[in-house]
N, C-alpha and C positions, 0 to 999 in steps of 0.2 A: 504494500500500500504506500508505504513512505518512498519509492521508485517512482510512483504517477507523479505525485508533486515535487519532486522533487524537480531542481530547475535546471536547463541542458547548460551547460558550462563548456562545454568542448565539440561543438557540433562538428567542424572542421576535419578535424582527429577522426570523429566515427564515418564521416563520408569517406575519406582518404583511406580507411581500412575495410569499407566495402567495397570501395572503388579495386583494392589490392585484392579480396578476397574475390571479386569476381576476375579479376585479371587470372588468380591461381589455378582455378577451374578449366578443365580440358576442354577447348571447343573445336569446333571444327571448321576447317578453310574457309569458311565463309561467314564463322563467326557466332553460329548458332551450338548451344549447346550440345553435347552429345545425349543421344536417348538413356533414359535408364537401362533399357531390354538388349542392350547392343552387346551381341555377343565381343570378350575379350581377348578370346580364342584367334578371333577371325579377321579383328579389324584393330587397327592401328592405332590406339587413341593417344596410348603416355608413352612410347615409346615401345623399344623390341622389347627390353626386357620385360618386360608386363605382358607383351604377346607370347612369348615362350616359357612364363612363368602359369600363366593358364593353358597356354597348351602341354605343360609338364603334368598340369593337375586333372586336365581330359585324359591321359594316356596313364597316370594312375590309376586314375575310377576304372579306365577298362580291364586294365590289367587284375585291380582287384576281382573285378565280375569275372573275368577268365579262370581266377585261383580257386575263387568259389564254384564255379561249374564245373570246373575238373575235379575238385575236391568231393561233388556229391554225384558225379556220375565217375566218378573212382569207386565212393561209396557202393553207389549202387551195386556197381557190377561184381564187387568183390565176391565170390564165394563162402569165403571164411568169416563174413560179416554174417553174427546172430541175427535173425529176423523174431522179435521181439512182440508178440500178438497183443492187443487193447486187454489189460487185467479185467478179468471178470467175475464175478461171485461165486464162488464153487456151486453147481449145482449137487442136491441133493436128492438122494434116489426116491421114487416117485412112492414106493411098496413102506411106507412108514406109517408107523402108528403111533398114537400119537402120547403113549409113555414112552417112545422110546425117544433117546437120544445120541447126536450125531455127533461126532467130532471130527473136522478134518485135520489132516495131518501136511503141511506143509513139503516137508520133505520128497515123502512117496505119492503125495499129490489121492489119497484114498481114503475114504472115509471111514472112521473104528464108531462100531456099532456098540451101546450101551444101550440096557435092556433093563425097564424099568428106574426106577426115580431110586 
């Protein structure tokens, strides 16, 4: 609040460093600014090394996606890669009455019958 009223004392000073700050800004031969969407890649704005500092970083991404596609159709194909099925509830044999009780066993994946409470 104490900013609004506050009174301009150096107008001068604040023109002369927009006038700089629009000067710093990258425009194009003709003076108009350059777009935000313009690829860095592709087109010449601050110089090479800004154009080969993002074409460094396109040829990373791809390399990345390469390592990772190899990596899961390596996977895939493997042989010796476990194939690991959705865990499911044990099912329980159908022929139960209903003192009896079931226990599964982990291990031998079979259920031990107990007979009676």
């Amino acid at each position: 609040v104490a900013l609004c009223v506050r009174p301009k004392v150096n107008t001068a000073a604040v023109q002369h460093a927009i006038q700089h700050r629009l000067f710093c800004r990258p425009s194009q031969p003709s003076g108009q600014p350059w777009p935000l969407c313009i690829s860095l890649a592709n087109n010449n704005v601050s110089g090479q090394g800004v154009l080969l500092h993002f074409r460094w970083y396109r040829c990373l991404a791809l390399l990345a996606a390469l390592m990772c596609g190899a990596g899961w159709v390596g996977h895939e194909l493997n042989p010796h890669t476990p194939y690991y099925e959705t865990p499911m509830e044990p099912q329980v044999p159908v022929d139960i009455a209903d003192d009896t009780i079931f226990d599964f066993d982990q291990k031998s994946g079979e259920f031990t019958r107990y007979a009676g409470w």
